[in-house]
N, C-alpha and C positions, 0 to 999 in steps of 0.2 A: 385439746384433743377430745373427739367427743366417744363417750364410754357406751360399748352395747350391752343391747338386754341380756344377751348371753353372764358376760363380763360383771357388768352388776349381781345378778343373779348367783355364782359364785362369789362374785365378796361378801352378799350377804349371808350365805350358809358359814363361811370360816368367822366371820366377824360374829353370828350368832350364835357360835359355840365357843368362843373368845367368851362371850357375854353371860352364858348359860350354864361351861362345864365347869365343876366346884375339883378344888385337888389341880393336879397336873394338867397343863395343855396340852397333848400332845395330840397326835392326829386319832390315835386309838380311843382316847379317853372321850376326845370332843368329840366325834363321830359313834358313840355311846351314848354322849350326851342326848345329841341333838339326834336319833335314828337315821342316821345316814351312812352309807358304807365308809371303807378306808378309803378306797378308789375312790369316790366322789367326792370326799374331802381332799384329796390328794390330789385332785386335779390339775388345779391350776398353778402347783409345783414346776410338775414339766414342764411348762413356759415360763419360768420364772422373771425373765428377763421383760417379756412383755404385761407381764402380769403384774410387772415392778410398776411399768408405765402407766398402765391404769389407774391402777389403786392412787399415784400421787396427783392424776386429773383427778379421781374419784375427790381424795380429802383435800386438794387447793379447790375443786367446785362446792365443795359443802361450806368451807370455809368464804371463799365471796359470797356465796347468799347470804351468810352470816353477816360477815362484816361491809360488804358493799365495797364504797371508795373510802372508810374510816380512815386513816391513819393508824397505822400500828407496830406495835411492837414486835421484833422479831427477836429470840433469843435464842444464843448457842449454850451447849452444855455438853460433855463429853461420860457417858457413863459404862463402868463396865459391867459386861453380860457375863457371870461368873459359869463356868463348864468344870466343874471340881474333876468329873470322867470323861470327860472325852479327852483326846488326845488324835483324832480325822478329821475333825469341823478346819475345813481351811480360814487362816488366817488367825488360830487360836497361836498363843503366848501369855507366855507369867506375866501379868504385871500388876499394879495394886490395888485393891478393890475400897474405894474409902468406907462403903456403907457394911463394912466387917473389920478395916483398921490390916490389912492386912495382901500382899501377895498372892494371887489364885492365878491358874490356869483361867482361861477366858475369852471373849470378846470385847474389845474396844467399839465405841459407835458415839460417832457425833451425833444429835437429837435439832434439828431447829423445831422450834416453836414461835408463831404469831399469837397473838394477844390484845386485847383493845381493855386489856387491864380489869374484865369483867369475867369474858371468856379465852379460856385458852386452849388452842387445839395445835398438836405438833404435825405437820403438814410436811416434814423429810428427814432423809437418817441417811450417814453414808459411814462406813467401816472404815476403822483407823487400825491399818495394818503393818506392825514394826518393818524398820528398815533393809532389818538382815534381815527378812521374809521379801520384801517386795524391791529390792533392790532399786534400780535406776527407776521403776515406776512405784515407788515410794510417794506418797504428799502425806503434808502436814499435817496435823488439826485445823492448822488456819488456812491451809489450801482447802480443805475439806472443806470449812466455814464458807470461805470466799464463793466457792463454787455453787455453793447451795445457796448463797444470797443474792446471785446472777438468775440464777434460777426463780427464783420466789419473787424478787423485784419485779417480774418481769408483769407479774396478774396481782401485785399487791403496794399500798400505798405505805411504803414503809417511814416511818419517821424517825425512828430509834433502832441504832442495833447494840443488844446487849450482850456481853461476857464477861466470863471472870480473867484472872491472869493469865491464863493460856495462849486466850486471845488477843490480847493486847502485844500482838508482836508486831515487827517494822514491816515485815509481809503485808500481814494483812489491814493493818491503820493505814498503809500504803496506798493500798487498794481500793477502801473506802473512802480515802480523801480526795481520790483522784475523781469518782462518781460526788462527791461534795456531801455526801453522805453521814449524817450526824449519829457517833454513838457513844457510850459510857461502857467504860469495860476498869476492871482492878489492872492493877498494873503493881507489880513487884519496887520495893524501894529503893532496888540498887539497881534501877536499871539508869544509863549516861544520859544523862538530858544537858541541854545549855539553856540559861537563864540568865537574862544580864550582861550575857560576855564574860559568863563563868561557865564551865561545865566540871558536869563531878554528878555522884549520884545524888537520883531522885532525894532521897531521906535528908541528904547534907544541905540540898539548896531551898529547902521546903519545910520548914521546922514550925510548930504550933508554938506559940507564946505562952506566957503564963495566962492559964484560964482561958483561955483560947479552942474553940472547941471544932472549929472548922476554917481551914484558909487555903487560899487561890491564888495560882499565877500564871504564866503565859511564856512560853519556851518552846523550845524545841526541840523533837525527837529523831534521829532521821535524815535531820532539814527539812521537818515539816514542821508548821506549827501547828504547835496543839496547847491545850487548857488542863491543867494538872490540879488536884484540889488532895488535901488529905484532911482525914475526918477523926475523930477519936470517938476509940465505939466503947458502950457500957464497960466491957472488960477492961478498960484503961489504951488498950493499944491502940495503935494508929493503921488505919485504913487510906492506900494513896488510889485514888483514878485518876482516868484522862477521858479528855473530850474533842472532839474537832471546833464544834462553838462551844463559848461559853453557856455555862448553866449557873444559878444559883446553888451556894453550898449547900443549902436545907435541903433544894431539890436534886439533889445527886443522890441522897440515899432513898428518899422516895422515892425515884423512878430505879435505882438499884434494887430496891426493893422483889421489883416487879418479878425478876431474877427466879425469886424461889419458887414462879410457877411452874419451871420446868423440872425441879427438883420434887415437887408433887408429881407430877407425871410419873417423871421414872420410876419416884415408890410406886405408883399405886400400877405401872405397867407389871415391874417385877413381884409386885405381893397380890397383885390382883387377875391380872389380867395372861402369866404366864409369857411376860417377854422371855424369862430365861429357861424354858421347857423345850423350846424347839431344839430335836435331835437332829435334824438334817447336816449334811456332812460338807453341800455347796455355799460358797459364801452368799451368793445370788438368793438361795431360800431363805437362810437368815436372814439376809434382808427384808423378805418379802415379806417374812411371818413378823419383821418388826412393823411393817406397813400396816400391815392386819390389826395388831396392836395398838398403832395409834389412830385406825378409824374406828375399834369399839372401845377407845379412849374417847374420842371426839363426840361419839354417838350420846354415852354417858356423860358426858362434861354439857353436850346441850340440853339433853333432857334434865340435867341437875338443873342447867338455869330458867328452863321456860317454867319448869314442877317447883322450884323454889327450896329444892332439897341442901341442905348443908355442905355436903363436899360430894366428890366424884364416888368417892369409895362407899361411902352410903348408897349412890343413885346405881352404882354396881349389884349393891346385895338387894336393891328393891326391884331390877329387872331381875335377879338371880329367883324369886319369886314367885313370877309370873310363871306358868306353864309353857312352853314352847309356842307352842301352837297361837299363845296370846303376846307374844313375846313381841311382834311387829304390831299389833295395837297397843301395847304398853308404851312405842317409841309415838306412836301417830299425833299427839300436840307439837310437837316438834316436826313433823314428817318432813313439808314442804321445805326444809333443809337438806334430808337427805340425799343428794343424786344419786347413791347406790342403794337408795331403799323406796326412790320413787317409782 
């Protein structure tokens, strides 16, 4: 879908006050920021829905000029958007927040992210909304997941998909086997596998040896086969995955590795960038405004790599810097990526 100048033009004033306003993001605060009204910040709220579709041409087009036809990594991650006061934002519920250890009021959001293991830009986000809220139009994390990797495959040469436990359900391994589709995901230790012409759980049919510090076998989940490996991490414990092909032990946790790119994301969307400020009460804007999010995530993550700056959250406070007005020649070694800043 090809994005108009109009269209660019507003993602670049929110995204620039994403980038700009220090404290809260909210529409007041960034439109202070950046000398802009509410109204003209507020704009492209009212079409949330189309304004959804833009913004995700916008960052899958920044992203292929980036990566071309690489091969790459695409990873899910599920984080919550903590709302301690509201109590209107639809789709808000208690559930657990890990990055406080604790229960909150909130928002749920799946996160994909692509990666070629250098750069990482998260390119779509879809709300994961409890049951008793969304009744018979209810999905999963891993429907969530699924959806968004039909999506994304479609303009991207995906090689790998990564998750942690969540994802590794019969759903969605399902789903990806049937596309031939190779990915590494954690996988819980009691979950039924057969192995052998035994079945019984993961942990019983898969045991480390003495001194044994990584092993592999080939079974079945499902009635599909898949490649199961379990690792033992620093802490003494055991770590199981699964694979659709096989992979080397060593290489399971290096390409697992890769994993904590999105987990850098989300800090630095919520400590930085104001994922969790948006007051809007539609689910459609929360989304929108997480859009917003991860194109002045993306914007920052490239200008970190062409400038050679240490991490995102650095190359954040180094445009924070800039004056406004210099604030789109600050991004210009980079530009020719931008398609909402070109």
């Amino acid at each position: 879908m090809m994005v108009t100048e109009a269209a660019k033009e507003t993602i670049k004033k929110y995204t620039m006050g994403l980038l700009r306003t220090v404290g809260r993001k909210t529409c007041t605060n960034i439109s202070k920021a950046i000398g802009l009204s509410h109204d003209v910040l507020y704009y492209p709220f009212r079409d949330a829905t189309n304004e959804k579709t833009n913004l995700k041409s916008c960052l899958q087009g920044i992203a292929k000029k980036e990566f071309k036809d690489k091969p790459i990594t695409l990873v899910f991650d599920d984080s919550q958007i903590t709302k301690r006061h509201a109590r209107e934002i639809e789709g808000i519920d208690l559930s657990f927040d890990s990055s406080i250890g604790r229960a909150e009021i909130g928002l749920q959001m799946v996160t994909a992210l692509i990666t070629d293991g250098i750069v990482k830009m998260p390119v779509d986000v879809g709300s994961y909304i409890s049951k008793k809220l969304m009744g018979k139009h209810f999905k999963s994390k891993s429907e969530i997941a699924n959806q968004l990797t039909e999506q994304i495959s479609r303009n991207f040469n995906i090689d790998l998909v990564l998750g942690d436990g969540h994802y590794s359900t019969k759903y969605f391994l399902n789903e990806l086997s049937k596309k031939d589709q190779q990915f590494l995901m954690r996988m819980a230790n009691n979950r039924i596998v057969s192995v052998g012409g035994k079945t019984g759980k993961l942990r019983e049919l898969l045991r480390l040896k003495r001194n044994q510090h990584t092993a592999m076998i080939s079974g079945y989940f499902d009635g599909n086969k898949y490649f199961f490996y379990v690792i033992k991490l620093k802490d003494g414990s055991s770590a199981y995955f699964v694979s659709l092909k096989p992979l080397n032990s060593k290489k399971v946790i290096e390409l697992y590795c890769i994993r904590w790119s999105i987990e850098l994301y989300h800090r630095t969307a919520k400590q930085s960038l104001g994922w969790k400020d948006c007051q809007m009460r539609a689910i459609e804007r929360q989304e929108l405004h997480s859009l917003f999010v991860m194109h002045a995530y993306t914007i920052a993550e490239i200008v970190r790599f062409k400038k050679n700056l240490t991490n995102t959250e650095e190359t954040i406070r180094w445009l924070r810097e800039a004056k406004f007005n210099n604030l789109h020649a600050s991004i210009s070694p980079a530009r020719e990526n931008y398609l909402c800043f070109a």
